[in-house]
Backbone bond lengths (Angstrom), bond angles and torsions (degrees), N, CA, C in turn:
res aa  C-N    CA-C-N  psi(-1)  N-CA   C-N-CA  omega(-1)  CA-C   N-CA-C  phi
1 X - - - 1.463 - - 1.525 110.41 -
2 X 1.425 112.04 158.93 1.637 110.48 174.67 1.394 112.70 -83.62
3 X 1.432 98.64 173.31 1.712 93.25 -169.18 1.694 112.89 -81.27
4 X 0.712 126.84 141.66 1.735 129.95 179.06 1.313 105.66 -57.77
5 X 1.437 131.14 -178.19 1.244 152.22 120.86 1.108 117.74 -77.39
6 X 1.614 120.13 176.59 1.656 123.79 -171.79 1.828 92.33 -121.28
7 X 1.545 112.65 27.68 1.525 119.35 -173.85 1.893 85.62 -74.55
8 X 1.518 103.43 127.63 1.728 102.01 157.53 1.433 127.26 -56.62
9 X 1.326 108.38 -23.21 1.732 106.95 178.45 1.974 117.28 -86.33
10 X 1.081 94.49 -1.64 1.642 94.20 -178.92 1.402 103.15 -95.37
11 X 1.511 108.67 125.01 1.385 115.88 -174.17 1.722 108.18 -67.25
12 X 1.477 115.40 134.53 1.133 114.59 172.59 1.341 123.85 -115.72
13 X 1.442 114.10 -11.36 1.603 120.99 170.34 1.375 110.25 -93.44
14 X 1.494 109.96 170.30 1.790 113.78 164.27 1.529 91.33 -159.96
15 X 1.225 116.87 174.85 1.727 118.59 169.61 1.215 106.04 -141.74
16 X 1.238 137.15 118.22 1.527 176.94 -103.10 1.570 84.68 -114.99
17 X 1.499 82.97 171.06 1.224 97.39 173.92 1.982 129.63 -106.43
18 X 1.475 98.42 22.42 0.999 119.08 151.48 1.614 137.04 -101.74
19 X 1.993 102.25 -5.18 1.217 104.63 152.68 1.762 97.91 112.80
20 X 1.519 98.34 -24.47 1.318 111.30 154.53 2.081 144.10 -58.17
21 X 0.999 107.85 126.28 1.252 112.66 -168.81 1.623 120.37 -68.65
22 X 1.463 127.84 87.72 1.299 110.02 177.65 1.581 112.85 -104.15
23 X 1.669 104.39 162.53 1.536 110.54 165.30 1.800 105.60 -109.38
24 X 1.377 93.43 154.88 1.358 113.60 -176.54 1.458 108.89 -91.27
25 X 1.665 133.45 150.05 1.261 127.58 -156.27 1.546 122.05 -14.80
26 X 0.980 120.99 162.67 1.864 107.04 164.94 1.584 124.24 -109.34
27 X 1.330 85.82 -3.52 1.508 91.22 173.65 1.833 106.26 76.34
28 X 1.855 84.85 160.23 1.983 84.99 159.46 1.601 125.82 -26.79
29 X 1.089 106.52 143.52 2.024 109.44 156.82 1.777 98.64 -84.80
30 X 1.259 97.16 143.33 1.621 123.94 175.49 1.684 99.67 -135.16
31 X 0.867 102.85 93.82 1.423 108.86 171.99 1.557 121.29 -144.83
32 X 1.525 140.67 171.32 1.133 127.38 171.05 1.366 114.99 -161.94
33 X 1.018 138.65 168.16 1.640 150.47 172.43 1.484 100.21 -65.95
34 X 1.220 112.04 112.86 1.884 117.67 153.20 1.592 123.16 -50.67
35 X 1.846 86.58 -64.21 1.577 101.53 -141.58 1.638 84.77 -152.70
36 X 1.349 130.65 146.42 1.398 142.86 147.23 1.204 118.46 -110.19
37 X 1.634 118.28 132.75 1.755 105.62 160.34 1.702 104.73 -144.90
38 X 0.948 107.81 171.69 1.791 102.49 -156.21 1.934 74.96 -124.24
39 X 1.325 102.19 143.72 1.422 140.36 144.73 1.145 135.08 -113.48
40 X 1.273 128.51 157.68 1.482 121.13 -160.76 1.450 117.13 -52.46
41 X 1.217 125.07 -37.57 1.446 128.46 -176.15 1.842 113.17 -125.70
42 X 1.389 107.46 17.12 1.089 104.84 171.52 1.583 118.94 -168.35
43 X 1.438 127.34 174.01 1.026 101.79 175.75 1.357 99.75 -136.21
44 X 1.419 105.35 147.18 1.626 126.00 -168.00 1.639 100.67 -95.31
45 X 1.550 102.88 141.49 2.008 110.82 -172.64 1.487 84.58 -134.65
46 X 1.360 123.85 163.10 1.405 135.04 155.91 1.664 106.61 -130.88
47 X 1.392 99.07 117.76 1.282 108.97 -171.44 1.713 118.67 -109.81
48 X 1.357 114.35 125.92 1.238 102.98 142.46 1.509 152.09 -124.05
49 X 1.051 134.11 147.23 1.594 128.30 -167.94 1.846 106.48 -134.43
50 X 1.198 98.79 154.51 1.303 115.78 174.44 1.854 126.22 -57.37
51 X 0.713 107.09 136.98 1.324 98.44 168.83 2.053 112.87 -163.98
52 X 0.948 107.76 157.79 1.646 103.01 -152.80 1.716 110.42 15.65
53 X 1.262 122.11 61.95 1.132 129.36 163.70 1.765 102.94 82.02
54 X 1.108 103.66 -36.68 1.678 127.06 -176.39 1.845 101.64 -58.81
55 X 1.356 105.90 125.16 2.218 106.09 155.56 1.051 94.80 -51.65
56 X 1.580 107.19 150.71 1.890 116.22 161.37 2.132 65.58 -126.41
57 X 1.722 74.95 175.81 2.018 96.76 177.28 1.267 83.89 -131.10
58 X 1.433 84.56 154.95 2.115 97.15 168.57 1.334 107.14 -150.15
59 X 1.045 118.13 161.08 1.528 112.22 164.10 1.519 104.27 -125.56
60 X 1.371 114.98 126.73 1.512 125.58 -175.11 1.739 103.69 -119.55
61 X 1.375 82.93 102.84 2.073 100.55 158.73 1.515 130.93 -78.00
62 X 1.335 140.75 109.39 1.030 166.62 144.05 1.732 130.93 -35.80
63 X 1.067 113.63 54.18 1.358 97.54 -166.13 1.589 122.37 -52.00
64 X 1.157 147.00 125.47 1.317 145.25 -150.91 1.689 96.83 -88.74
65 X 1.640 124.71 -22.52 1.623 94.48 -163.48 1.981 99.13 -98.72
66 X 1.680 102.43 21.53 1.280 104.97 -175.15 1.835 115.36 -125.55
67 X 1.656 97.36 117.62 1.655 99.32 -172.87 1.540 97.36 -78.65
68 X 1.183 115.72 154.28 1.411 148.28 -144.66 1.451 102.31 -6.98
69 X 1.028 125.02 115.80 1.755 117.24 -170.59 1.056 124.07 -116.70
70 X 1.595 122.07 150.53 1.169 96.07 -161.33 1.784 125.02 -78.16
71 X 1.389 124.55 -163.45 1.234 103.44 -172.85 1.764 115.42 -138.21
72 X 1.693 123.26 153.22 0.964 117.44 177.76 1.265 132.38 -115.07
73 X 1.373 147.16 87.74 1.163 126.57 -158.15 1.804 126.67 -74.49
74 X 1.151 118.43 116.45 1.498 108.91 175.03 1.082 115.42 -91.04
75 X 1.023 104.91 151.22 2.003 134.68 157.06 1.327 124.74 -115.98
76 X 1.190 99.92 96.02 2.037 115.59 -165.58 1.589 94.75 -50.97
77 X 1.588 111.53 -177.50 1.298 145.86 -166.87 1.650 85.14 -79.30
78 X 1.583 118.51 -175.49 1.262 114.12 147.54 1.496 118.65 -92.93
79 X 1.931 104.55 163.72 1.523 92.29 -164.16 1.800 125.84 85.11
80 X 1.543 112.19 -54.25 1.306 119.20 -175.14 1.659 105.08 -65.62
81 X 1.261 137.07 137.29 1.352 153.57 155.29 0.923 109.65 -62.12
82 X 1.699 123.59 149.97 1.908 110.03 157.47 1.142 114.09 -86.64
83 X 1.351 120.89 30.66 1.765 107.17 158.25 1.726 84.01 -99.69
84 X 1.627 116.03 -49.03 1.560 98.95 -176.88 1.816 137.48 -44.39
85 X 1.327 79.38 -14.61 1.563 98.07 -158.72 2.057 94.06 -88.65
86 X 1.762 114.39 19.54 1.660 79.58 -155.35 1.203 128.71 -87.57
87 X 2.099 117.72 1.84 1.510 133.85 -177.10 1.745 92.29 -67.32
88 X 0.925 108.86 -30.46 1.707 92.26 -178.08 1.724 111.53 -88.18
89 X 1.585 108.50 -9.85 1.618 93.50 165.18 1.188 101.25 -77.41
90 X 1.900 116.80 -77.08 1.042 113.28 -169.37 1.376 123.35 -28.40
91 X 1.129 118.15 -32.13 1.978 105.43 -173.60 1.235 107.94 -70.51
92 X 1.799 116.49 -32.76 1.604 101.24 -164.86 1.833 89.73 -74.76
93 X 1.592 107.11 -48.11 1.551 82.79 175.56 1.768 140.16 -26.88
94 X 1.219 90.88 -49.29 1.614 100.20 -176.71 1.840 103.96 -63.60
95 X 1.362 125.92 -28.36 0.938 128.07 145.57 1.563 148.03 -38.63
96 X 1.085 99.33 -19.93 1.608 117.89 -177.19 1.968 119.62 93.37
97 X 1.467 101.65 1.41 1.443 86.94 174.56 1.548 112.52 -115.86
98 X 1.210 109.50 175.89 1.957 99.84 179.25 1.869 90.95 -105.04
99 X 1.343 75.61 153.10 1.762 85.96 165.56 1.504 111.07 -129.88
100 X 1.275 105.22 166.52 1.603 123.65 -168.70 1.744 101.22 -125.38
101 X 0.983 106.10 83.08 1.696 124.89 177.36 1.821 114.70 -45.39
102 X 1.378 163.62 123.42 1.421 141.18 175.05 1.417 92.92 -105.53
103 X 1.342 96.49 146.29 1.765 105.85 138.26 1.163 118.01 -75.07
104 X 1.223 132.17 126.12 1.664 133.87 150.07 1.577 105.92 -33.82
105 X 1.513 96.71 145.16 1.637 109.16 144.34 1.366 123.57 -36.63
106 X 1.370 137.19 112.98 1.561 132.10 -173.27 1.495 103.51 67.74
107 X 1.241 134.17 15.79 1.489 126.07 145.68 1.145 116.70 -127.66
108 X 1.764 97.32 147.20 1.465 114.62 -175.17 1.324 108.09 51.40
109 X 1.480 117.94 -158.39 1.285 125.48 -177.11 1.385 103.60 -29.65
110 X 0.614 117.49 -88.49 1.717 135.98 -165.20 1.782 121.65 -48.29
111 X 1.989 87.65 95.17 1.247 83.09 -173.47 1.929 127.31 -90.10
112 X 1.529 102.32 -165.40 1.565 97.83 178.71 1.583 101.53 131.37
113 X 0.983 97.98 -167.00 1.959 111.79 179.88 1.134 80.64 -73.58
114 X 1.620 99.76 149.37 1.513 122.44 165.76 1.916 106.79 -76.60
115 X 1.286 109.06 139.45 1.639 123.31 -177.78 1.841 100.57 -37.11
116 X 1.686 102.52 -57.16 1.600 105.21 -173.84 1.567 115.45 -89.44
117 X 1.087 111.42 35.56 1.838 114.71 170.99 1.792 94.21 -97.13
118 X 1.086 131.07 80.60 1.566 127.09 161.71 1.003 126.66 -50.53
119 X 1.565 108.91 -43.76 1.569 97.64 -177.12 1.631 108.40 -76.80
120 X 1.248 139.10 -41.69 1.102 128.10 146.76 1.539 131.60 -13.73
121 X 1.387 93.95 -54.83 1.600 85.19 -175.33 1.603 110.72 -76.93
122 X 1.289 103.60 -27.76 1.732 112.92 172.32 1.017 117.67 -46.26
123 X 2.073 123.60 -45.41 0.922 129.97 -141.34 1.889 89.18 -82.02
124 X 1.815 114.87 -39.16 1.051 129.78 -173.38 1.780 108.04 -64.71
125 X 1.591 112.43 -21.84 1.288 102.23 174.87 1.368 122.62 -72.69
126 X 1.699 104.22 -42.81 1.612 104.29 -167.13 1.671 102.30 -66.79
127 X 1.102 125.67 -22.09 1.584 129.77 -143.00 1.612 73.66 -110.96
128 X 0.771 168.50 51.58 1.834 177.28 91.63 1.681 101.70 88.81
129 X 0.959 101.94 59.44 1.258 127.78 175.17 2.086 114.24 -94.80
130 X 1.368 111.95 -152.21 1.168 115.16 169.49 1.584 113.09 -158.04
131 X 1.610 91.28 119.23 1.857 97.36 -151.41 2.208 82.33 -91.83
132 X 1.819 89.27 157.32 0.828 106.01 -157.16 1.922 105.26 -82.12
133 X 1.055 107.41 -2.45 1.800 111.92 143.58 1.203 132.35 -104.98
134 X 1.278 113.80 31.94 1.935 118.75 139.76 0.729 118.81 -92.48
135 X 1.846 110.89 -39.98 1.401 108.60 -174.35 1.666 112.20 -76.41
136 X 1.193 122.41 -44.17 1.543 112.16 161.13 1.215 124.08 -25.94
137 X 1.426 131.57 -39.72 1.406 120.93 -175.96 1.676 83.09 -78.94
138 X 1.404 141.69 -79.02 0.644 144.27 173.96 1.684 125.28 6.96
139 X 1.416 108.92 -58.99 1.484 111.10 171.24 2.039 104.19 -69.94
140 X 1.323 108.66 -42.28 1.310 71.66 178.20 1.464 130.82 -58.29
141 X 1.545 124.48 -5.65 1.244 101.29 -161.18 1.234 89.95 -109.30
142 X 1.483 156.56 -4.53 1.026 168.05 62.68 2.017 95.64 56.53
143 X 1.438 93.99 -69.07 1.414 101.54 -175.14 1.063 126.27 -72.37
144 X 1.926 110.95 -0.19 1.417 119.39 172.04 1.301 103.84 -99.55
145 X 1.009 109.65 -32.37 1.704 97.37 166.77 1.773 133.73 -65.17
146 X 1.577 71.15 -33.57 1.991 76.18 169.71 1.740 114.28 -58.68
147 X 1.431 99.26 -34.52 1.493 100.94 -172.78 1.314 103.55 -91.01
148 X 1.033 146.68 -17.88 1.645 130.68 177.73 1.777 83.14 -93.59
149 X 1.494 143.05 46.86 1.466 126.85 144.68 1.638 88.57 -119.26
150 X 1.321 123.71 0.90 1.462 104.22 159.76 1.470 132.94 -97.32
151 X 1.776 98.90 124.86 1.797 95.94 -171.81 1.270 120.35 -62.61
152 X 1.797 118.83 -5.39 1.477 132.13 -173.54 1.563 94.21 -88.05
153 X 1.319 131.03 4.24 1.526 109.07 -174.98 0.997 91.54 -128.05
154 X 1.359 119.34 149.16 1.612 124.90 136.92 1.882 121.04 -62.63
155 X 1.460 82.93 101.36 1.651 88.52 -166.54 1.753 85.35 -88.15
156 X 0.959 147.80 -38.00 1.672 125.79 169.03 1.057 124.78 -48.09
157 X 1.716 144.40 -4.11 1.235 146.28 174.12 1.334 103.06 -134.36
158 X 1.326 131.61 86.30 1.282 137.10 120.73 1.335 146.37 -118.57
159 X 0.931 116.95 161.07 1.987 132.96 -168.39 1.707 91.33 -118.39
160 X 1.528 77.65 153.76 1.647 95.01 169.15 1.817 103.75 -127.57
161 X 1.316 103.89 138.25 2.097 103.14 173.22 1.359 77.88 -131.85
162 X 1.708 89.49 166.74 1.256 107.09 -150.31 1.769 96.81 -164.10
163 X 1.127 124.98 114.11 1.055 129.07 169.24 1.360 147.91 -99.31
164 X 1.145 128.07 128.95 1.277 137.94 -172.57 1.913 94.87 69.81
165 X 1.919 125.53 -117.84 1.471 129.23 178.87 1.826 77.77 -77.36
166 X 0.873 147.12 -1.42 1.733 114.50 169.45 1.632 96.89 -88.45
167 X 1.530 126.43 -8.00 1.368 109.06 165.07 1.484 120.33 -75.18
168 X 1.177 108.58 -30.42 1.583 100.65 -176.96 1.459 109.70 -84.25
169 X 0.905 107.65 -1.05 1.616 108.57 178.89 1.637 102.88 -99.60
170 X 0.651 116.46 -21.94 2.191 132.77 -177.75 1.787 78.38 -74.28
171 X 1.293 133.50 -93.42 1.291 126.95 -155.98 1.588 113.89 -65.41
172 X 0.975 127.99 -25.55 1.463 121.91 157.97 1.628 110.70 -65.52
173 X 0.957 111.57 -44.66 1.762 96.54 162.74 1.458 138.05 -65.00
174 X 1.030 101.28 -34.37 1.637 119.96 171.51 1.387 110.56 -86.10
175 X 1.399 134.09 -18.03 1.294 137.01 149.68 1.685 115.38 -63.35
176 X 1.120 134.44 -15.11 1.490 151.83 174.35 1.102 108.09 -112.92
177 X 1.462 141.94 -61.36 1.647 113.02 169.99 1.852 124.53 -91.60
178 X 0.850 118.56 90.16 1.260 124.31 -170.93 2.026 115.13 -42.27
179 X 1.276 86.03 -9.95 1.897 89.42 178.01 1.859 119.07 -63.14
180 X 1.636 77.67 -43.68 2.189 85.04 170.56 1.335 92.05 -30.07
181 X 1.540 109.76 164.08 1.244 123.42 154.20 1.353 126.32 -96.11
182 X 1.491 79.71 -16.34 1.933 75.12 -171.17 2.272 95.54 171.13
183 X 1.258 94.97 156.60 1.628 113.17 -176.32 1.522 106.35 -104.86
184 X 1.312 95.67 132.99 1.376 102.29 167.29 1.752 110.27 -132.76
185 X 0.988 159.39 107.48 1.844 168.39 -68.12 2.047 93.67 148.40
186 X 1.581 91.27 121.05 1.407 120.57 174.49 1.371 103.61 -101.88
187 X 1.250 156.70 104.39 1.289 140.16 156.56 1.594 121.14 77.84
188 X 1.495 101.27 35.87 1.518 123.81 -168.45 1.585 101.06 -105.45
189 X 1.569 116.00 160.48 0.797 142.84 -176.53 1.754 132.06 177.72
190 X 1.291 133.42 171.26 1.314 131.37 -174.22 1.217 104.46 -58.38
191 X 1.177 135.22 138.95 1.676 140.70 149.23 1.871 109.12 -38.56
192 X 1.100 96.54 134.20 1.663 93.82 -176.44 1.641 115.90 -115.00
193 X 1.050 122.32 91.53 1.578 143.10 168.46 1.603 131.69 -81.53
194 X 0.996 130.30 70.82 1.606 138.43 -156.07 1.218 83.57 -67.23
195 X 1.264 154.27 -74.94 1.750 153.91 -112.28 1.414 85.41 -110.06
196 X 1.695 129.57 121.72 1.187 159.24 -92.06 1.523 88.88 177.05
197 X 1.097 108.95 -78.43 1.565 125.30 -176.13 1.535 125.04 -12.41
198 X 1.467 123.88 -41.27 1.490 137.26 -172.32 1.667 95.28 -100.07
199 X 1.141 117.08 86.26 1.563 116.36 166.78 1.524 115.07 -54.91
200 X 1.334 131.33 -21.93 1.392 118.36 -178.08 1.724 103.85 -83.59
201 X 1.551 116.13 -21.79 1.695 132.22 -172.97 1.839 77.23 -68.49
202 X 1.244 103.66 -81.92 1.815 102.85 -167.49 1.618 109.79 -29.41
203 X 0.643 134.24 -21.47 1.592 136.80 -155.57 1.461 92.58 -97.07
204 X 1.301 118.45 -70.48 1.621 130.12 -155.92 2.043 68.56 -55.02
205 X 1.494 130.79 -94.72 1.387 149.11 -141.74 1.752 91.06 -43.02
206 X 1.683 121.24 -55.14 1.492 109.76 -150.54 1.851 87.24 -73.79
207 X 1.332 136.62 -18.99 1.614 135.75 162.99 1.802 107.34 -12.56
208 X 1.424 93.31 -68.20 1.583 108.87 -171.10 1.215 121.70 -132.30
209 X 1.990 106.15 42.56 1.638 124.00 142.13 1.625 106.10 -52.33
210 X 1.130 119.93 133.29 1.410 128.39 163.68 1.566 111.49 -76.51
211 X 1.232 141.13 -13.61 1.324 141.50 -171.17 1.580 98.14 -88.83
212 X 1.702 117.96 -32.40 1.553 107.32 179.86 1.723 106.87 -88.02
213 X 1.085 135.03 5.12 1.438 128.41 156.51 1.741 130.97 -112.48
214 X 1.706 98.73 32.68 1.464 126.61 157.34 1.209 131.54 -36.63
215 X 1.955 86.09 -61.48 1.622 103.79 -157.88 2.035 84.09 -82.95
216 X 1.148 117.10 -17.07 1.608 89.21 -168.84 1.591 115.92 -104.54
217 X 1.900 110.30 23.46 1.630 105.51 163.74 1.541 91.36 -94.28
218 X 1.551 172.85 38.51 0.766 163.44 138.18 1.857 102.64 -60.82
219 X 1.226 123.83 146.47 1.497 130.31 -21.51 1.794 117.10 -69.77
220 X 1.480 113.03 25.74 1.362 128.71 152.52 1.053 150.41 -24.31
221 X 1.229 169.23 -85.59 1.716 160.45 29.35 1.169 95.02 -101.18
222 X 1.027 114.74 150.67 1.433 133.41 139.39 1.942 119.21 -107.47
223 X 1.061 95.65 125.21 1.683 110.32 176.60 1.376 120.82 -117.10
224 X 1.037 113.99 101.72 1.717 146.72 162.93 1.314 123.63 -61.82
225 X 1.241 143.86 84.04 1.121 146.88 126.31 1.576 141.61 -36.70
226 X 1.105 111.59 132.64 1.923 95.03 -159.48 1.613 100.52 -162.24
227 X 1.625 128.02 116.78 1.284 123.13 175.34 1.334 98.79 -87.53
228 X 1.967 117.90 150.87 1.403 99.20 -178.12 1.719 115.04 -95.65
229 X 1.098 113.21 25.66 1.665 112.09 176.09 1.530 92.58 -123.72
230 X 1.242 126.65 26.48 1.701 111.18 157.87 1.322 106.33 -55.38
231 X 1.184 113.04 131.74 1.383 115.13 149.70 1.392 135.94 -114.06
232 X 1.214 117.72 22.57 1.413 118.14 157.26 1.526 104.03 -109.68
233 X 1.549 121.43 -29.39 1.416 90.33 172.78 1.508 91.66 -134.76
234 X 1.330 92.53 112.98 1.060 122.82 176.95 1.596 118.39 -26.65
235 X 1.371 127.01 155.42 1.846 111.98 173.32 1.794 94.91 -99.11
236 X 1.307 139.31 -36.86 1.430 121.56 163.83 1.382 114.10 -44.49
237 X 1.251 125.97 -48.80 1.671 131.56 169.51 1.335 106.04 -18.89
238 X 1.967 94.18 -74.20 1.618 91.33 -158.29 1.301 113.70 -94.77
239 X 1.479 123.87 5.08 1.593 113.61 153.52 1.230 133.27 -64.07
240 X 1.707 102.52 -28.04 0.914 112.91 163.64 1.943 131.80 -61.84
241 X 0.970 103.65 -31.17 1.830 117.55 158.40 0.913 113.66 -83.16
242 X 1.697 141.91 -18.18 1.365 128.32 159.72 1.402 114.78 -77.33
243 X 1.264 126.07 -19.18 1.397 130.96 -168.17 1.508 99.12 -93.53
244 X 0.957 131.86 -8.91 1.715 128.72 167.27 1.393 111.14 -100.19
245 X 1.589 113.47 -1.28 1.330 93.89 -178.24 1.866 112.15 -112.88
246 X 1.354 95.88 131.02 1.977 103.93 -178.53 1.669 103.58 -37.54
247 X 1.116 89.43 177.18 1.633 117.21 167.68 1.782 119.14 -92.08
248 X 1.396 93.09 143.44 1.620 145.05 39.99 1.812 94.71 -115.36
249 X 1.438 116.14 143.41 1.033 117.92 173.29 1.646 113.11 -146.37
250 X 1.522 111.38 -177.54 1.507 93.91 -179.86 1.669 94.02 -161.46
251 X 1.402 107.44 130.83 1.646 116.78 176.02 1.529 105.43 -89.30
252 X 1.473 138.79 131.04 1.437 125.78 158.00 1.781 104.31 -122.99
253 X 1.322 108.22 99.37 1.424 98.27 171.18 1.252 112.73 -104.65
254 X 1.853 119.67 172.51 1.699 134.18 -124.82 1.500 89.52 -130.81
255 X 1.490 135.63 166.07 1.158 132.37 131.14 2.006 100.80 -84.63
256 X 1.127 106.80 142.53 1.826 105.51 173.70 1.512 102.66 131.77
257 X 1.358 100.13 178.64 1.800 102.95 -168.34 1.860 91.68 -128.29
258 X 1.497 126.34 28.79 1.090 124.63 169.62 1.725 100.85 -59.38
259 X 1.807 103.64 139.98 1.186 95.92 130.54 1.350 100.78 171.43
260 X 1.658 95.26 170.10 1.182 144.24 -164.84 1.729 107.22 58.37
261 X 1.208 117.24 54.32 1.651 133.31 -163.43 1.859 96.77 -161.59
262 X 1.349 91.73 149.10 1.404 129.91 -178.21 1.856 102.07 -62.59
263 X 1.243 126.96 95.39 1.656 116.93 158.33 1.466 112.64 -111.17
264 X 1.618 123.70 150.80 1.341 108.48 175.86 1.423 128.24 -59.37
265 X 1.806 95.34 -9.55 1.818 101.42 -172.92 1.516 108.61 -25.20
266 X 1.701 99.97 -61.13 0.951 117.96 -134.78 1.613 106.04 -79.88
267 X 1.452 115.72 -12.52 1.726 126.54 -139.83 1.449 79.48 -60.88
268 X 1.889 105.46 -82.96 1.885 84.74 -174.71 1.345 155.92 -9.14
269 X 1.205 97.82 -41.27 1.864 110.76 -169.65 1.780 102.01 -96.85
270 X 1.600 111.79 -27.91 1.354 104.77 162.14 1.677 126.84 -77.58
271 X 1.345 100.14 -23.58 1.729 97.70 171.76 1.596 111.59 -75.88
272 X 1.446 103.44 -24.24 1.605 89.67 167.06 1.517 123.63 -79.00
273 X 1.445 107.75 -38.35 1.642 95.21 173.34 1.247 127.93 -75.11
274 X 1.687 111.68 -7.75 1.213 101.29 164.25 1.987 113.16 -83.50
275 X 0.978 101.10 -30.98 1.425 85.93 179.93 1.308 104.70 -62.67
276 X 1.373 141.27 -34.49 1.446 114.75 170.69 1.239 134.27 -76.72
277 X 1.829 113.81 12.81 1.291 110.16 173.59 1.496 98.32 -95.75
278 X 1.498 114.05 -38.52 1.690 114.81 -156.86 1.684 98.82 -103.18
279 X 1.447 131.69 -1.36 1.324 120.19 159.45 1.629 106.64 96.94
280 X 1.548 104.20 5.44 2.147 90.73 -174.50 1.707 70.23 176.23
């Protein structure tokens, strides 16, 4: 395909004819350094880059005692900021990889429809617009490109986690760019839509169901995390999305009602699955 522009009126999505959501080239990275500040073991950047023509913000951590490292991309909770979000950088930091933090759509920096306004984004689908959960998957991959134009990263080894709706948006992205290495989801699960009835509504929503981009993280992992007293997302929920999804995969459930947030429970069992997605 040819290369795009970053013009807002040039359509950049379409959805297949499997019902699946793709984007068309992504074009150059346009992105740049805000702000730098150094911490004891790492150093903090605030970034922004383009994406459907739109700034996204990020905050990208650096661990200092690690040459080119590898990298993680997050997708906060909803609501959560990436300054809110920072026990889950800092830990992977302390880990050895850098991460690249997003603002949501309508959070923090980064403005627009909020990710969970549906009917909004619906309203932007039928009217051939661009609803503000395409483009969410969209910025993440946006944000993988920003990071494979840095010579300080190992842009060949990264994962994206994704918490709470930043999990279902982590495996719908990584189900579309096959470069991730691999998913890791805090308190994730299928999007839940009872009203069936509006077949063009099903279409825009089953786009960026996480259960239909399963079959395409294989030979991938996906890693599931899940406390069993969540109560917003439920632990039947998300067994239920781990149990549809192929191999290689991995369930770790919690005693506690954490979720879609950073606890140390978990740090162990995530530094191991990430080392088997990113290799160290």
């Amino acid at each position: 395909m040819n290369q795009v522009s970053l013009d807002k009126n040039l359509k950049l999505w379409y959805i297949d004819s499997s019902g699946k959501l793709n984007f068309s080239d992504r074009g150059p990275v346009n992105g740049r350094v805000v702000s730098t500040e150094s911490a004891n073991n790492y150093t903090l950047q605030k970034i922004v880059y383009e994406s459907f023509g739109d700034n996204v913000f990020a905050l990208l951590r650096v661990p200092k005692n690690v040459t080119k490292p590898p990298v993680v991309v997050v997708m906060p909770a909803a609501s959560i900021t990436k300054e809110a979000d920072e026990a889950t950088a800092v830990a992977l930091c302390n880990m050895g990889y850098a991460s690249l933090t997003l603002d949501a759509r309508g959070i923090g920096d980064t403005g627009g429809d909020a990710q969970n306004d549906w009917a909004t984004g619906f309203g932007k689908f039928e009217s051939g617009g661009d609803p503000a959960q395409y483009k969410q998957v969209y910025d993440a991959l946006k944000g993988l490109d920003y990071v494979k134009s840095r010579s300080d990263l190992d842009g060949n080894n990264v994962s994206i986690l994704g918490e709470s709706i930043g999990g279902m948006w982590a495996i719908v992205a990584a189900g579309i760019e096959p470069s991730f290495k691999g998913v890791v989801t805090i308190s994730a699960s299928d999007f839940d839509f009872n009203d069936t009835s509006d077949a063009n509504a099903t279409r825009f929503i089953n786009a960026v169901m996480p259960s239909k981009y399963l079959d395409s993280l294989t030979p991938r992992k996906i890693a599931m995390f899940q406390f069993d007293n969540d109560s917003v997302t439920l632990m039947a929920d998300g067994k239920a999305l781990y149990d549809k999804a192929l191999e290689p995969k991995a369930w770790h459930q919690y005693n506690g009602s954490v979720h879609g947030l950073w606890s140390p429970v978990i740090a162990d069992d995530v530094h191991q699955e990430l080392i088997g997605m990113l290799g160290r």
